[in-house]
Steps between C-alpha positions, in 0.01 A plus 500: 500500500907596632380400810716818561230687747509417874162517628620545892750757467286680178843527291615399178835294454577677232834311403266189401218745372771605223636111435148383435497818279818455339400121395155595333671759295802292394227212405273753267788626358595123422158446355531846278815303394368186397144696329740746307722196397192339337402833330805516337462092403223608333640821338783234377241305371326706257835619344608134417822543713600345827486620839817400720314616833488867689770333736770591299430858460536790789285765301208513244752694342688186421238301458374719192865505364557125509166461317627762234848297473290149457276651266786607287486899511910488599619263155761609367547817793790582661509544901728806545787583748786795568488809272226416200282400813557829700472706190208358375364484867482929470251441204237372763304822619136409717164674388450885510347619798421821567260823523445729153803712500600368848274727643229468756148432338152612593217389283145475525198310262455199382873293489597169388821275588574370164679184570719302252354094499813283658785802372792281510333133364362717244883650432629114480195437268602759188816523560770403239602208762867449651795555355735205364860474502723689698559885476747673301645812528372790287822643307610863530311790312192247414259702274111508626447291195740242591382494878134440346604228273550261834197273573581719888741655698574666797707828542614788634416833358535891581119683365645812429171651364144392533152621394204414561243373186206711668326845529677536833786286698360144659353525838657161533846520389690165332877572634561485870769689733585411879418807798755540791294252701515217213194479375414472156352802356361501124548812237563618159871609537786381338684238737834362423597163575143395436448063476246425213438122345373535127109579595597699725683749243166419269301658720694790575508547140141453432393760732817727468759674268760407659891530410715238742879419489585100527760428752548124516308190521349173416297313241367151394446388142403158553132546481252418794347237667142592511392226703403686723183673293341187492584370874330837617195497300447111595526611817320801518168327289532209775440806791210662264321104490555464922383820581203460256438176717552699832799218560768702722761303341454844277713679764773218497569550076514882670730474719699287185434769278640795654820315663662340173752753422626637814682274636746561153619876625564363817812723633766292677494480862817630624512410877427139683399460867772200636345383849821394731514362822631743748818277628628523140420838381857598528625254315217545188630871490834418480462239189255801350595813637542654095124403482334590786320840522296481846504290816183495692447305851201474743477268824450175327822260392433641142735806307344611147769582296404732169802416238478599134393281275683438123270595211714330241233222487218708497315427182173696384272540206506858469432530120153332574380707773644796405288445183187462672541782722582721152202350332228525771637898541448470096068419580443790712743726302233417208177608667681788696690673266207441256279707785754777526519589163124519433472733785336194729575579880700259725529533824679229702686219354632183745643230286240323314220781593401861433215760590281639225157653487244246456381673205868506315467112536319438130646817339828320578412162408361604151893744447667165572272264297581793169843503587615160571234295404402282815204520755632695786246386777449137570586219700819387324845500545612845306120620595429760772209550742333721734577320873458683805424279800147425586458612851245362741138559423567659144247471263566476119847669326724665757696840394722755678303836599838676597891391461748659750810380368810597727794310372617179351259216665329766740148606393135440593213418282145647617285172346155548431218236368223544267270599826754763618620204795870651616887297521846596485752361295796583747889506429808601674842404448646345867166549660259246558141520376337428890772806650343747249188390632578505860704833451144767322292304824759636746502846356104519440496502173411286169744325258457765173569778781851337602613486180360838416735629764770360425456572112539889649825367624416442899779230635333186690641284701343139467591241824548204278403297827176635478240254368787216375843346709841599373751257502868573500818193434845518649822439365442181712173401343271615778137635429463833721126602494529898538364649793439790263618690138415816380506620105461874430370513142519845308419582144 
């Protein structure tokens, strides 16, 4: 259909081969456009509100945020800037992931990923809503009972002492501490300096005795908007009645769901790419040489100039999605902590997820039904579920027969069916699913046994190359595919 093949010479032109190429993907990504745009019409619809178009949006992100703002979730909300927003900013902390007691994991029966329904829409659904009014700053030597007395707050504390309310010290510890590499490691040790909003410091003292030292921060008084509660659950009910109906708009509320409150912690971008023509590069450096961090040239007319960028109009919601992130940690920290103290067994937690024997499921359930009164397994926002992936050919419910878990986002499931039918459930951190693959055929051996070696602590090297194509950009914005790129992986 290019017309690119030449039947007498038996080549390909392969300059026009991409060009025909090139168009047919630029016009289904046009049609995408137009389809999603409708979706979202529709989405519009059923929530009584207008839709201005996708057109004026760069990210669903947006899209969902704009809908919040018409909505009215924001009334009354103040967009933040300078210190309260880089204080408050601290406060936001992303979901625990990690291995019970950070330690390698080897576990075999009957397993169950016990997955939190839509975490964060589900956060935005009980939470108390968003802040109104602007922040103020806590006075000196605030007693506990004054902090509490604030509708919320976020702060800065020193836990000098904590205990844990169990037999025996959590598995999966609340407080978090960063290793020489950066990475976030979670514990049961006193930190100083520790950022906490208000249900944050709930939490800690629901499950802990703790004794803490205030430092400084902020708090609102000006009750909530709570807006938001209803927008999520209209939402959320409109996904239930599509997906009911097979209608994958479904995915489309989704996608709206889980990108309303991100874009308000955006951090401020610091640098900007200028593109100058190369005859006046020297005279662009000289008007904004006490900008200018990096000049980078190739052997077109163009010079990318990195200069830093002033954050002093940088404005952010950080009190909202700070909020959410504290309140969907709140949901797990409910069922998990629950677990631990009634001697349940976790082993693996990633965000919105953990690892329990299948048979701990309904002894868990029934604790959390005593204790706080709600259905624990469902199909609801607040509601959890069994949900490993179904793998080709299964028949019936799916479970794990054996977890290897080897580090934050690096283990492998061994799924089995009701007929005894085999899958793998496989994760590594900066390693793609097909190399892992690729990587036990080369050595002769299966999936469970890679992983089994390197749960003994055997370095691999994956060839990222292998399987998938790496890409790589220059400073000058040019897409290098990787001839090849090695990752040694060690646990």
């Amino acid at each position: 259909n290019a017309k690119s093949y030449n039947e007498a010479t038996d080549t390909i032109d392969i300059v026009r081969y991409a060009k025909f190429y090139c168009v047919k993907d630029c016009a289904t990504l046009m049609y995408g456009l137009i389809k999603f745009n409708g979706d979202l019409g529709e989405v519009f619809k059923h929530a009584d509100k207008e839709w201005i178009g996708i057109h004026q949006f760069i990210s669903i992100s947006a899209v969902g945020y704009d809908f919040a703002r018409i909505y009215g979730c924001f009334e009354g909300c103040y967009q933040l800037s300078g210190k309260p927003q880089n204080f408050i900013q601290r406060c936001v902390s992303g979901g625990r992931t990690m291995t019970a007691n950070n330690e390698k994991q080897y576990i075999e029966g009957r397993i169950q990923d016990f997955d939190a329904v839509s975490l964060y829409p589900s956060a935005m659904s009980i939470m108390s809503g968003i802040p109104k009014g602007t922040p103020k700053a806590i006075p000196d030597k605030c007693t506990s009972n004054q902090l509490m007395s604030y509708d919320t707050f976020f702060i800065e504390i020193n836990i000098t002492s904590i205990k844990c309310k169990s037999n025996k010290p959590y598995k999966f510890g609340h407080l978090f501490k960063y290793n020489e590499a950066g990475s976030k490691i979670f514990c049961n040790d006193p930190v100083e300096h520790y950022y906490v909003d208000k249900i944050t410091l709930l939490d800690l003292i629901e499950f802990y005795d703790i004794e803490y030292e205030f430092i400084r921060g902020y708090y609102f008084d000006e009750g909530f908007n709570n807006k938001i509660n209803d927008f999520i659950k209209t939402l959320f009910n409109l996904r239930l009645k599509y997906k009911s109906e097979g209608n994958p708009l479904q995915q489309t509320i989704k996608l709206l769901l889980n990108s309303i409150y991100g874009k308000s912690i955006l951090k401020p971008m610091t640098d900007e790419i200028k593109v100058v023509n190369k005859d006046k590069m020297y005279s662009y450096i000289y008007r904004n040489y006490n900008f200018i961090k990096e000049v980078s040239q190739d052997d077109t007319s163009k010079v990318f100039v990195k200069k830093i960028k002033p954050i002093n109009n940088h404005f952010n919601l950080p009190q909202f999605g700070a909020s959410v992130l504290s309140w969907s940690k709140h949901i797990m920290n409910q069922v998990m902590s629950t677990a631990e103290q009634n001697d349940i067994d976790l082993y693996y937690q990633d965000c919105d997820s953990m690892h329990l024997k299948e048979s701990d499921v309904p002894k868990l359930a029934e604790i959390y039904k005593q204790k706080y009164g709600k259905e624990l397994i469902g199909k609801q926002m607040t509601q959890f579920h069994c949900d490993f992936d179904v793998f080709p050919n299964a028949v019936g419910a799916v479970h794990s027969r054996k977890l290897i878990a080897l580090g934050k986002k690096s283990y492998l499931d061994i799924l089995e069916d009701e007929e005894g039918h085999e899958g793998y459930h496989i994760r590594m951190k900066g390693v793609p699913k097909q190399c892992i693959i690729n990587k036990a055929k080369r050595l002769n051996i299966t999936i469970e046994q890679l992983y089994e070696r390197m749960y003994k602590g055997e370095p691999i090297t994956f060839d990222l190359t292998d399987g998938t194509n790496c890409f790589k950009k220059t400073k000058t914005f040019h897409q290098i595919n990787l001839p090849q790129f090695y990752r040694k992986v060690q646990f």
